[in-house]
N, CA, C and O atoms as a GROMACS GRO file, in nm:
protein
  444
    1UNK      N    1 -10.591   1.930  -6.724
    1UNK     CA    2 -10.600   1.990  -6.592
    1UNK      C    3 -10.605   2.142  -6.606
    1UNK      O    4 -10.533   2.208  -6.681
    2UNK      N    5 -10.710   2.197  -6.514
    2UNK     CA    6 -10.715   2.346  -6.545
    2UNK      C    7 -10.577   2.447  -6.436
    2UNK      O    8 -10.535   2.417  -6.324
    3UNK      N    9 -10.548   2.542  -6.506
    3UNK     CA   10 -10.444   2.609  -6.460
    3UNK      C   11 -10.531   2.748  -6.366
    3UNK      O   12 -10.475   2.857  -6.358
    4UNK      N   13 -10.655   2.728  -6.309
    4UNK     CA   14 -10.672   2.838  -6.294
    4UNK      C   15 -10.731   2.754  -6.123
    4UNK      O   16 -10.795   2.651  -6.143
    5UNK      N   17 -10.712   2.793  -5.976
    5UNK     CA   18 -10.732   2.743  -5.903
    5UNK      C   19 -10.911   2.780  -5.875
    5UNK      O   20 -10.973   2.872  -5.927
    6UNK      N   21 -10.957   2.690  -5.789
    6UNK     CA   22 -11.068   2.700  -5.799
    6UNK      C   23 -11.119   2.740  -5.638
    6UNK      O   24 -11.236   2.763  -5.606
    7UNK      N   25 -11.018   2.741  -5.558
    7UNK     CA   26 -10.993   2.830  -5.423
    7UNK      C   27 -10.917   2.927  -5.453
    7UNK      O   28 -10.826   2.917  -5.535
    8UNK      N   29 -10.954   3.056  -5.377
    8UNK     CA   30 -10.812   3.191  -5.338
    8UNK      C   31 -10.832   3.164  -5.167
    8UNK      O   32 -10.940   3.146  -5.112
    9UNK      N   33 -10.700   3.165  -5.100
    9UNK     CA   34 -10.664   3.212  -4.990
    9UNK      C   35 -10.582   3.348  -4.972
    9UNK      O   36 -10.486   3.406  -5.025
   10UNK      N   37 -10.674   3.367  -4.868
   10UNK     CA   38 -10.541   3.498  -4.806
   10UNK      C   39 -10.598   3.555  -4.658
   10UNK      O   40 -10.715   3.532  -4.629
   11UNK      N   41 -10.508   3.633  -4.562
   11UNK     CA   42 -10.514   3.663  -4.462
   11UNK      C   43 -10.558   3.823  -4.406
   11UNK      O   44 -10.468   3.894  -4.449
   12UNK      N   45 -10.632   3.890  -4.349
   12UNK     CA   46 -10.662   3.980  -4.344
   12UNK      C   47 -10.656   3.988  -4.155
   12UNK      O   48 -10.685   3.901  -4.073
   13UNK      N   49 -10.602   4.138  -4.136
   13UNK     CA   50 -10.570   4.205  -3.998
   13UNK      C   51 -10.623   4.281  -4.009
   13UNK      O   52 -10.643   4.330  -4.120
   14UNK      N   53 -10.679   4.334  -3.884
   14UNK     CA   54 -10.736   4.462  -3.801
   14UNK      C   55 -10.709   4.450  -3.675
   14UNK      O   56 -10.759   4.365  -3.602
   15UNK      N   57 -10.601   4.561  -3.633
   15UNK     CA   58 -10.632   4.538  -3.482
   15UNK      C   59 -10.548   4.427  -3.437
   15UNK      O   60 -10.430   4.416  -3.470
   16UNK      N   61 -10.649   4.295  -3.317
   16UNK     CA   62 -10.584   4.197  -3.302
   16UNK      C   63 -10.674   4.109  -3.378
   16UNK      O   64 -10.630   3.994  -3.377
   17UNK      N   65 -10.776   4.121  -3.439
   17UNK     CA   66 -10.864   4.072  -3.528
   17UNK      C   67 -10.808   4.001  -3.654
   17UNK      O   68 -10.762   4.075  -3.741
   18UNK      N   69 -10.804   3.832  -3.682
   18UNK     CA   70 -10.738   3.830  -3.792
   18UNK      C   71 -10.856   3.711  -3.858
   18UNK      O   72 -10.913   3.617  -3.802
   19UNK      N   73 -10.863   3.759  -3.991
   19UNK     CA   74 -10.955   3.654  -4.083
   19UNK      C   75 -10.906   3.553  -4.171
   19UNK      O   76 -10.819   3.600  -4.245
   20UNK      N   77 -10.927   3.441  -4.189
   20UNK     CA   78 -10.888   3.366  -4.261
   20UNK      C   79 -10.970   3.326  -4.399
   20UNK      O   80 -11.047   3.229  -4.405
   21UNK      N   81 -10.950   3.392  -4.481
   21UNK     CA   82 -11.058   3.400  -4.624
   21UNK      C   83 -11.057   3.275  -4.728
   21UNK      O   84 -10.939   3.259  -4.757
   22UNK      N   85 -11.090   3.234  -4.756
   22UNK     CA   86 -11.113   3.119  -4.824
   22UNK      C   87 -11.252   3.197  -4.972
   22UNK      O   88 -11.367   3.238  -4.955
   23UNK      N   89 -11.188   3.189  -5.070
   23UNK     CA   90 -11.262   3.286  -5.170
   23UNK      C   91 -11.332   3.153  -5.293
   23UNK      O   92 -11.261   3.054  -5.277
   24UNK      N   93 -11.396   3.137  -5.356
   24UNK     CA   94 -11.425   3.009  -5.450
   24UNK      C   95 -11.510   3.099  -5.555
   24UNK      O   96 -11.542   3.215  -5.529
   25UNK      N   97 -11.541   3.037  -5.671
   25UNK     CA   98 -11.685   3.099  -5.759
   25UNK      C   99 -11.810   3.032  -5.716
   25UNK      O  100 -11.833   2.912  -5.700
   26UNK      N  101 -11.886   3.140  -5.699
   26UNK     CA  102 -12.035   3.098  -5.630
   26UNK      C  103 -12.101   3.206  -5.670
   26UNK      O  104 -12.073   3.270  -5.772
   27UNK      N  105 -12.210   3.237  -5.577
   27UNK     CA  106 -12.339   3.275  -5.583
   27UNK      C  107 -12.358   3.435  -5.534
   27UNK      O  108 -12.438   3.523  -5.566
   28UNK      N  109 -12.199   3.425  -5.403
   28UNK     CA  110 -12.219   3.551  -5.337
   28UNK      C  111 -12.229   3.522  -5.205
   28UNK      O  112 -12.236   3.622  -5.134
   29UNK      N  113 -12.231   3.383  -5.131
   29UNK     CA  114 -12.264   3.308  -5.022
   29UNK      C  115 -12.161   3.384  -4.938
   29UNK      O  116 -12.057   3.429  -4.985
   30UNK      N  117 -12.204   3.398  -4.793
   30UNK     CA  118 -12.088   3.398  -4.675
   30UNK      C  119 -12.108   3.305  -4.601
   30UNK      O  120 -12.226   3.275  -4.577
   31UNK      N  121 -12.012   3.238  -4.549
   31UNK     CA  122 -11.988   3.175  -4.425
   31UNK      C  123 -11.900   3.242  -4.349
   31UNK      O  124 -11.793   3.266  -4.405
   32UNK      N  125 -11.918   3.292  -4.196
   32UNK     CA  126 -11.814   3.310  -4.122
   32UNK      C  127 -11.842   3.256  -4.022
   32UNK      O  128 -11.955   3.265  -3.972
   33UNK      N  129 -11.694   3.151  -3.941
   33UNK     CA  130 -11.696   3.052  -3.838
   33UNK      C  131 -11.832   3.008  -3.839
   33UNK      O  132 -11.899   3.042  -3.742
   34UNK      N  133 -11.889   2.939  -3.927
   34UNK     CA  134 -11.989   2.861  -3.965
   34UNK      C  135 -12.158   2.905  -3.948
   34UNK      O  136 -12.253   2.834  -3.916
   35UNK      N  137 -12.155   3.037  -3.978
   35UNK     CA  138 -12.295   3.129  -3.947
   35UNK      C  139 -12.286   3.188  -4.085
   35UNK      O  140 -12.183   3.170  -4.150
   36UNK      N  141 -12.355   3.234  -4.119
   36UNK     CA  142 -12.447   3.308  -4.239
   36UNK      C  143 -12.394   3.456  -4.179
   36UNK      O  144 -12.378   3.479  -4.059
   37UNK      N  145 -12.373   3.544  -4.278
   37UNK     CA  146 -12.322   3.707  -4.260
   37UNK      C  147 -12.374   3.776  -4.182
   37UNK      O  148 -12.310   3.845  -4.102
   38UNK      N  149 -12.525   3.772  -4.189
   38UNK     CA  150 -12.673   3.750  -4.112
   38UNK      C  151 -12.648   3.764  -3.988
   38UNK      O  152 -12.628   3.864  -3.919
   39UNK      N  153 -12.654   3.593  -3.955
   39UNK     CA  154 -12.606   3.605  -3.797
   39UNK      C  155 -12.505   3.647  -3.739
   39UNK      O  156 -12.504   3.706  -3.631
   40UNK      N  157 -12.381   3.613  -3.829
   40UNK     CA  158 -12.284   3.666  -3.727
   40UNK      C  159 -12.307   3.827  -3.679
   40UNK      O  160 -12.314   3.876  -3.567
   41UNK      N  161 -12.315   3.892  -3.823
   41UNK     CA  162 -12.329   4.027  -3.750
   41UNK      C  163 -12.433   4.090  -3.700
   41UNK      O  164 -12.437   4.206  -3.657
   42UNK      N  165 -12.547   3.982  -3.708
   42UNK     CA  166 -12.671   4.029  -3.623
   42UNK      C  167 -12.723   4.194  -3.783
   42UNK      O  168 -12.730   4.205  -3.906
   43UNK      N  169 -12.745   4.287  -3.641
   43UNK     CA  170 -12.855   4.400  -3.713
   43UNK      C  171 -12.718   4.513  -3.708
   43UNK      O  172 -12.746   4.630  -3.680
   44UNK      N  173 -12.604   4.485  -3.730
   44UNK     CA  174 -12.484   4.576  -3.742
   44UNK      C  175 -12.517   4.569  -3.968
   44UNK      O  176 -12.487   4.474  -4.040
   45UNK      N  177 -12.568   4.670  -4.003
   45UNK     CA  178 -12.561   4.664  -4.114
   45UNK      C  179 -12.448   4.765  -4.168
   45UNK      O  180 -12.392   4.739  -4.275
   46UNK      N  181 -12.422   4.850  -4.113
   46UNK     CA  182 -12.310   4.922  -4.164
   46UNK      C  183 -12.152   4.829  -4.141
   46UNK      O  184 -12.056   4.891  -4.186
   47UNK      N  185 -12.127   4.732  -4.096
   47UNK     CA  186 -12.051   4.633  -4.048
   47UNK      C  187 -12.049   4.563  -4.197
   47UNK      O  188 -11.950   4.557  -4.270
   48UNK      N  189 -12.216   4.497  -4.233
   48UNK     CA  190 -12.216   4.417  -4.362
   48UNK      C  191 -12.190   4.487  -4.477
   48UNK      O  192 -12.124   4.431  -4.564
   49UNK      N  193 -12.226   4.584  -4.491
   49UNK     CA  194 -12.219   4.647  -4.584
   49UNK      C  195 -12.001   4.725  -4.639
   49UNK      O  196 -11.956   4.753  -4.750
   50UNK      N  197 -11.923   4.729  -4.476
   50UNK     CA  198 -11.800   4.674  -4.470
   50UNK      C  199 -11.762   4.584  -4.564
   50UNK      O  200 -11.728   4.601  -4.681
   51UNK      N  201 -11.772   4.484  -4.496
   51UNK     CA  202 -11.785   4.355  -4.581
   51UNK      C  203 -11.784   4.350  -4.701
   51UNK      O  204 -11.682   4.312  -4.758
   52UNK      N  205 -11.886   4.384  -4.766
   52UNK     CA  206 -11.924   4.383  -4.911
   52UNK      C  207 -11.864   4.450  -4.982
   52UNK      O  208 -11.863   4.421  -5.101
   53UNK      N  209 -11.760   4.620  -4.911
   53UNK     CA  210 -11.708   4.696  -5.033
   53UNK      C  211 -11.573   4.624  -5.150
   53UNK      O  212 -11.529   4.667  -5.256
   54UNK      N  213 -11.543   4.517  -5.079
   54UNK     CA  214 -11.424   4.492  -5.176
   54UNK      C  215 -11.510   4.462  -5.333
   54UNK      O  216 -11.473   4.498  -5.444
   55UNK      N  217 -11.632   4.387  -5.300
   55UNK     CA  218 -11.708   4.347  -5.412
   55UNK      C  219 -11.755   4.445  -5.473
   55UNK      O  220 -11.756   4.438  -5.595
   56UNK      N  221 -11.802   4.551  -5.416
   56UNK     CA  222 -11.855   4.666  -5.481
   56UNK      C  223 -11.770   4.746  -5.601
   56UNK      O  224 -11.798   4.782  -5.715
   57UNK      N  225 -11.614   4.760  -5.490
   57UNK     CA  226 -11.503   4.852  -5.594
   57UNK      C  227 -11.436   4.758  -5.689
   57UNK      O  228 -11.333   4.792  -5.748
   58UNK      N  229 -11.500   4.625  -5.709
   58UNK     CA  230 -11.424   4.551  -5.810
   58UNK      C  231 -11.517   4.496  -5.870
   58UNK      O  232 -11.494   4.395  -5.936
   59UNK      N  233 -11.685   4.566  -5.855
   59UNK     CA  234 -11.727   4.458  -5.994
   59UNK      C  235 -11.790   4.355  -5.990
   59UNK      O  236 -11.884   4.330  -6.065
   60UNK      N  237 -11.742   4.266  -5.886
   60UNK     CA  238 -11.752   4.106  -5.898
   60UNK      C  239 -11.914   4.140  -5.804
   60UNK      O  240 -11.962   4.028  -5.819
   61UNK      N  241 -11.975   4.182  -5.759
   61UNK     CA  242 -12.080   4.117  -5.675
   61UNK      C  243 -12.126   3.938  -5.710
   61UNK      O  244 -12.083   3.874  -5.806
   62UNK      N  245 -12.192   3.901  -5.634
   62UNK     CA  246 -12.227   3.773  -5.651
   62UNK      C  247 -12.185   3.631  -5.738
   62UNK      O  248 -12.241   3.530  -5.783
   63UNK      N  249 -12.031   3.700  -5.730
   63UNK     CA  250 -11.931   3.598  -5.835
   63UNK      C  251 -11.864   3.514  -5.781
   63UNK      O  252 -11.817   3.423  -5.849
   64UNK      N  253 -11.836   3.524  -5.608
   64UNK     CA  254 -11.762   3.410  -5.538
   64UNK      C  255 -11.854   3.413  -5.416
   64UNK      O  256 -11.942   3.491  -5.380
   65UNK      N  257 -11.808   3.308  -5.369
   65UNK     CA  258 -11.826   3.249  -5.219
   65UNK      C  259 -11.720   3.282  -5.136
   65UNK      O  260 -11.606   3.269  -5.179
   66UNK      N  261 -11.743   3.327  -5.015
   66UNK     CA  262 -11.700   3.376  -4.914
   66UNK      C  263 -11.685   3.283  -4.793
   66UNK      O  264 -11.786   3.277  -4.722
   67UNK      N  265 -11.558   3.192  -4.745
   67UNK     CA  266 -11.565   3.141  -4.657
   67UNK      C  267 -11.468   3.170  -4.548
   67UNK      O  268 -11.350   3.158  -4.582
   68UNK      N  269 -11.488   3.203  -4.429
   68UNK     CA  270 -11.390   3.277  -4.308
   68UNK      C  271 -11.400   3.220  -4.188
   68UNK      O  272 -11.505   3.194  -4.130
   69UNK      N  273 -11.296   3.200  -4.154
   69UNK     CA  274 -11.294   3.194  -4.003
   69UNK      C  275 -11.185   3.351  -3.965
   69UNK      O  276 -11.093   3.404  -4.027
   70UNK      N  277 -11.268   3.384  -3.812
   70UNK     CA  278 -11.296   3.499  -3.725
   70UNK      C  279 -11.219   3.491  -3.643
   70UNK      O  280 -11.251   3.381  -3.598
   71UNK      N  281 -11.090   3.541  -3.548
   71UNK     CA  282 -11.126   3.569  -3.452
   71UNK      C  283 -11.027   3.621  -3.420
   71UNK      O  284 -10.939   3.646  -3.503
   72UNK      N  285 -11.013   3.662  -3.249
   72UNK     CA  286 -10.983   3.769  -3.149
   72UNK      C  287 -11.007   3.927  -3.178
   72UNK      O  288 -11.007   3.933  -3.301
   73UNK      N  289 -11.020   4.009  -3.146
   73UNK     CA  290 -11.116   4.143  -3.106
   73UNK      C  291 -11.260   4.126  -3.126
   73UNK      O  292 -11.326   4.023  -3.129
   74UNK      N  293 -11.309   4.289  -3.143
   74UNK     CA  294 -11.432   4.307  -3.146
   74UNK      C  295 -11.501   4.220  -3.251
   74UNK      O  296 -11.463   4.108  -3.282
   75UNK      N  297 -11.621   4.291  -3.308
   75UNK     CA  298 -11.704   4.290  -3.400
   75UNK      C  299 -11.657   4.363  -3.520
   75UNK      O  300 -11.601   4.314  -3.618
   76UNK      N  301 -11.683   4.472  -3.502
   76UNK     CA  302 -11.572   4.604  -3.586
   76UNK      C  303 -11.445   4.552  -3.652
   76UNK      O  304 -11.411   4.540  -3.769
   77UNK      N  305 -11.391   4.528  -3.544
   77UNK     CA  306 -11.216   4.495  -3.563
   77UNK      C  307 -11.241   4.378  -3.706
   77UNK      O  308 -11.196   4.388  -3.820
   78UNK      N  309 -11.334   4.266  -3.641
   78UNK     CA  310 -11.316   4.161  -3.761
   78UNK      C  311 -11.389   4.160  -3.818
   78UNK      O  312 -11.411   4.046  -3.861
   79UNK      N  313 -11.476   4.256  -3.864
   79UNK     CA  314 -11.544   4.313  -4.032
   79UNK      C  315 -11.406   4.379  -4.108
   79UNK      O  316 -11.353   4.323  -4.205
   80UNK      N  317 -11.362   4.493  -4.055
   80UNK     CA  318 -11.241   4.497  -4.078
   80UNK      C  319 -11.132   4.398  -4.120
   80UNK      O  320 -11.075   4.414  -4.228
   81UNK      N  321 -11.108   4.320  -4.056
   81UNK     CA  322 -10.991   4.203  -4.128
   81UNK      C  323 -11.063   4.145  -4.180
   81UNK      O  324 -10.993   4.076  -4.254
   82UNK      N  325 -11.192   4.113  -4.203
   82UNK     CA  326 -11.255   4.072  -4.332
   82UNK      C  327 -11.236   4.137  -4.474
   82UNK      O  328 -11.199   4.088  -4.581
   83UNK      N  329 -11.259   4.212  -4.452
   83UNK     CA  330 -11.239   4.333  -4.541
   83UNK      C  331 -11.147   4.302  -4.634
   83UNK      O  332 -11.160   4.260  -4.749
   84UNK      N  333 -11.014   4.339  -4.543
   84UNK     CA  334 -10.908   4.322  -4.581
   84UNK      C  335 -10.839   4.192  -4.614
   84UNK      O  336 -10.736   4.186  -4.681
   85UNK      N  337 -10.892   4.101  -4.570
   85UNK     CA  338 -10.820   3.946  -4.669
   85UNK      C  339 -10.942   3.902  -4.783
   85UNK      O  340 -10.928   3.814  -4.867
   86UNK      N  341 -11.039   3.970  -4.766
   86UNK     CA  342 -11.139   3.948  -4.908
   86UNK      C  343 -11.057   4.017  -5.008
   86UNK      O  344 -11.044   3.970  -5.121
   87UNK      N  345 -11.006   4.115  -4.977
   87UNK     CA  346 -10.937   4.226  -5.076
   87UNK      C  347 -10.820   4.157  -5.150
   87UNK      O  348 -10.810   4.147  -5.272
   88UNK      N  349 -10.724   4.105  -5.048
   88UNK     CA  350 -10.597   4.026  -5.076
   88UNK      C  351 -10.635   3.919  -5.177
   88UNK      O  352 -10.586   3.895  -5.288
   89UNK      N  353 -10.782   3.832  -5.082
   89UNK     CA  354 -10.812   3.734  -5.184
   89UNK      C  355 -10.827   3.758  -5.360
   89UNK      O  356 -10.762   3.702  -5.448
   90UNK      N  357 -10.915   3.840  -5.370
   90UNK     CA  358 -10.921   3.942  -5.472
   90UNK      C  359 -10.814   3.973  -5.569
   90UNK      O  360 -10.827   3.953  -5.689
   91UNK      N  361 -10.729   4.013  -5.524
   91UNK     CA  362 -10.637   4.053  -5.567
   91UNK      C  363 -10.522   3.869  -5.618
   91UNK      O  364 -10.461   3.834  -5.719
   92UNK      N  365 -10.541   3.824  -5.525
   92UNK     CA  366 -10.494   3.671  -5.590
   92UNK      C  367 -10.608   3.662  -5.728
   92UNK      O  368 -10.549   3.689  -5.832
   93UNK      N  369 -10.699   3.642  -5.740
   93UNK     CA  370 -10.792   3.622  -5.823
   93UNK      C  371 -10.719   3.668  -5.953
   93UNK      O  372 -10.666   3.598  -6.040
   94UNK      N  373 -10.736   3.841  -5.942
   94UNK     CA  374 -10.676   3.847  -6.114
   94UNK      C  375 -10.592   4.040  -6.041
   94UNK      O  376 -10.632   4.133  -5.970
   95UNK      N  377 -10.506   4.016  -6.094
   95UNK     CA  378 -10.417   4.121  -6.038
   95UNK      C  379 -10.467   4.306  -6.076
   95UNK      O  380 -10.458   4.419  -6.028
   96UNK      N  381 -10.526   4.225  -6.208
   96UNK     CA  382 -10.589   4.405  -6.229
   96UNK      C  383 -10.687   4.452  -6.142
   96UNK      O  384 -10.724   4.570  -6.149
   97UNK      N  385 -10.745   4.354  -6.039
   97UNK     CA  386 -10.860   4.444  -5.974
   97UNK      C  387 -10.756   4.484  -5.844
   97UNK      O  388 -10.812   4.522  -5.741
   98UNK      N  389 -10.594   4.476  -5.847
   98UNK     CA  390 -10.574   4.565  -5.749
   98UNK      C  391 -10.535   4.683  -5.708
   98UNK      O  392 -10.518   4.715  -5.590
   99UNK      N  393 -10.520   4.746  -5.797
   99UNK     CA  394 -10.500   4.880  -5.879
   99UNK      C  395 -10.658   4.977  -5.800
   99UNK      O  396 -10.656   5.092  -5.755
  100UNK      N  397 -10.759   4.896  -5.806
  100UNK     CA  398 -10.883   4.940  -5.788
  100UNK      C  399 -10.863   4.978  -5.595
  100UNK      O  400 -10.875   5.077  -5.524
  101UNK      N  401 -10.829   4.842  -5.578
  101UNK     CA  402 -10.872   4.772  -5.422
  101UNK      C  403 -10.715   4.852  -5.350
  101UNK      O  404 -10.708   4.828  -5.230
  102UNK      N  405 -10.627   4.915  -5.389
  102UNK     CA  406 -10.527   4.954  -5.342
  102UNK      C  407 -10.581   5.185  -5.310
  102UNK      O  408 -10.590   5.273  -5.224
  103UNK      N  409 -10.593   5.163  -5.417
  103UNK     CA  410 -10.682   5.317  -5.451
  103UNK      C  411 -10.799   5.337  -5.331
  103UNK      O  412 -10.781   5.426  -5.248
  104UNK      N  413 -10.904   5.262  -5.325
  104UNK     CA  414 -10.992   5.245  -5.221
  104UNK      C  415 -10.918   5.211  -5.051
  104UNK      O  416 -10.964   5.198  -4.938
  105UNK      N  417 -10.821   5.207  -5.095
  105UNK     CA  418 -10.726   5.141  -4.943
  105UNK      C  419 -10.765   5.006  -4.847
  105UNK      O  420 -10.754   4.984  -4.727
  106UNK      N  421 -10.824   4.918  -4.976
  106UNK     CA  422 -10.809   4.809  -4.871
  106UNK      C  423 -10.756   4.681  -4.848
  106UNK      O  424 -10.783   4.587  -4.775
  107UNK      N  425 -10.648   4.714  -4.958
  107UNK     CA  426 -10.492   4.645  -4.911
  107UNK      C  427 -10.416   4.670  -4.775
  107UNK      O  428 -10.340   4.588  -4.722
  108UNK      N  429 -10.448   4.795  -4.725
  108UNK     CA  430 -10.342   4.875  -4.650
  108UNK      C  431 -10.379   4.799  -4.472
  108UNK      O  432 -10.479   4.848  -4.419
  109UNK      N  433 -10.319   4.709  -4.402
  109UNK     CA  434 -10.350   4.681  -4.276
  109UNK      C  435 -10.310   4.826  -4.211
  109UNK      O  436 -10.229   4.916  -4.229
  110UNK      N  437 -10.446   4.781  -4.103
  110UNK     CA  438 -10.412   4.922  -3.996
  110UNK      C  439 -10.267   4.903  -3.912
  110UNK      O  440 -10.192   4.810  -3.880
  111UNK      N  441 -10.274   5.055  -3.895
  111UNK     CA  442 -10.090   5.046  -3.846
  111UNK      C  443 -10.109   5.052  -3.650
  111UNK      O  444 -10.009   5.048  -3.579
   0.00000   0.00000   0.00000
C-alpha cells in the first residue's frame, strides 16, 4: 500500500467566499462547481491567471488536477479563496513548497 495520498484537501477564505479544494496528480485540469475555469470565470482573465499563481511560485504547472467547489461572495472574492486553499493544498503536498507560497503571501487569509 502506498504511503503517499493520492488526494490533498484543504480550505481556502476570502471575504465571505470560501473554496473547497480537492488537489490530485493530473494534467493541470480545473473543475469548479462543475464548469471548466473557462466558464466559470468567463473573459475575467486576470481572475484566471489569480488562480494559477500558486502553480507558478511553486513549479508544479500542469502536475495536478484542480477540483473546487465555490461559494458565497463575488467573483473576485472566490478566485481569491481559490487561491488560497490551492496554496494550503500545496503545501499538504510536500512542505518545502511552503516556504515559497508563504513568501508570495498566499497562505495568509484576508483579515
Amino acid at each position: 500500500m502506498s504511503t503517499t495520498p493520492s488526494e490533498y484537501y484543504a480550505t481556502g477564505k476570502r471575504k465571505t467566499s470560501v473554496a473547497r479544494v480537492h488537489l490530485r496528480p493530473g494534467t493541470g485540469e480545473f473543475t469548479l462547481n462543475e464548469r471548466s475555469l473557462d466558464e466559470f470565470f468567463g473573459g475575467h482573465e486576470a481572475l484566471k491567471m489569480l488562480v494559477k499563481q500558486p502553480f507558478a511560485v511553486t513549479e508544479t504547472h500542469e502536475k495536478f488536477d484542480v477540483r473546487a467547489k465555490l461559494h458565497g461572495g463575488g467573483v473576485s472574492a472566490q478566485a481569491g479563496a481559490l487561491r488560497h486553499g490551492i496554496s494550503r493544498a500545496l503545501c499538504a503536498v510536500d512542505l518545502e513548497l511552503r516556504r515559497r507560497l508563504k513568501k508570495a503571501g498566499f497562505l495568509t487569509r484576508d483579515a
